[in-house]
N, C-alpha and C positions, 0 to 999 in steps of 0.2 A: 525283632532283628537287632536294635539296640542294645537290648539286654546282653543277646549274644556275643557282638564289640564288648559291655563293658565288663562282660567277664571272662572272655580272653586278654582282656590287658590286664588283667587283677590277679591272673596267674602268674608263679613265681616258676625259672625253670627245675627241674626236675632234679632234687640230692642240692639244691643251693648252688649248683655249680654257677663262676662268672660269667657272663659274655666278655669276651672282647677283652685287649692287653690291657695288662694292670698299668696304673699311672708313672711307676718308679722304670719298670720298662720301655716305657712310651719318654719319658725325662732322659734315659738314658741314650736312647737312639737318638733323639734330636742333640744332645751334646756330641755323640761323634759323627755325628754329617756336619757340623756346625765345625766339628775339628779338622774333618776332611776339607772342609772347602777352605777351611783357614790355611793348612799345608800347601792346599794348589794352589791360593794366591799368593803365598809368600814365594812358593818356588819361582812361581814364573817372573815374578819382581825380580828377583837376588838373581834369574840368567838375563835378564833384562838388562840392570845393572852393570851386571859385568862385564856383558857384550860393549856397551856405552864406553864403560873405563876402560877397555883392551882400545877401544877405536880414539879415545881423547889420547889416549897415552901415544898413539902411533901415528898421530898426527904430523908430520913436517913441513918445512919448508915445499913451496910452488904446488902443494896439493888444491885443489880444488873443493872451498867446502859450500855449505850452506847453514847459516847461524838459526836458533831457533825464530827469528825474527824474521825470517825468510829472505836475508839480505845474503846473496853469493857474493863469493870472491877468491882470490887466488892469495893464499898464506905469502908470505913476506919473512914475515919473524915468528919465533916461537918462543915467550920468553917462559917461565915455570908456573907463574897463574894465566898467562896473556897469550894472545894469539894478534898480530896485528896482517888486516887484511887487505888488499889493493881490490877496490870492490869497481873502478872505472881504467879504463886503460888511457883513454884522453885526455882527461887533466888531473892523472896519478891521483886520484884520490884515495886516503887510507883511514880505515879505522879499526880501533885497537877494540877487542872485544875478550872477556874471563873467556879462558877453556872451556867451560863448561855449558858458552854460548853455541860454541858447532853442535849442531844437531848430526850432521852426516858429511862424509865427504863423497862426492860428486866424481865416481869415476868417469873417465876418456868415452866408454861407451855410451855409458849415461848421456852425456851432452848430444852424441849422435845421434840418438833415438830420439832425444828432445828435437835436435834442430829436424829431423825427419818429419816428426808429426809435424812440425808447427808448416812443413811448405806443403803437407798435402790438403 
């Protein structure tokens, strides 16, 4: 029965045809899946991006934000690099933070469904 194995595997298939995708084939598919996922993470960056500078740029005065630094406050000033914030209402306390420290601002509903969850 041995025999029999080692001279099925000693057979070549039939007219020399290959098995299975040639190498330059195989090189070529993985460069364009490689290039597809590079497109979809760039896109979703660059609308990421955008969304982020549409919302820094439309920041104003008495907005409600929150800094990547998870410090909330209510804007005050809006200078062209700065944002300076009123983060205590009792002993006005303020701190000046880059634009580019708001992570989000903090709509009127938002706060409501904050203060909601926190009494139940």
């Amino acid at each position: 029965m041995f025999t029999i194995v080692t001279m099925l595997a000693q057979t070549a298939p039939a007219g020399g045809a290959k098995e299975g995708a040639s190498p330059n084939f195989m090189f070529f598919g993985l460069i364009l899946m490689m290039g597809v996922f590079f497109f979809v993470m760039m896109r979703g960056n660059r609308s990421q991006r955008k969304k982020k500078e549409a919302m820094l740029s439309a920041v104003k005065k008495n907005d409600r934000v929150m800094t990547i630094g998870g410090v909330i406050g209510t804007i005050i000033a809006v200078k062209e690099n700065e944002v300076v914030l009123k983060v205590d209402e009792a002993s006005n306390t303020k701190m000046t933070f880059i634009r580019r420290a708001v992570q989000q601002v903090i709509a009127e509903d938002d706060d409501l469904s904050l203060a909601n969850r926190e009494q139940r």
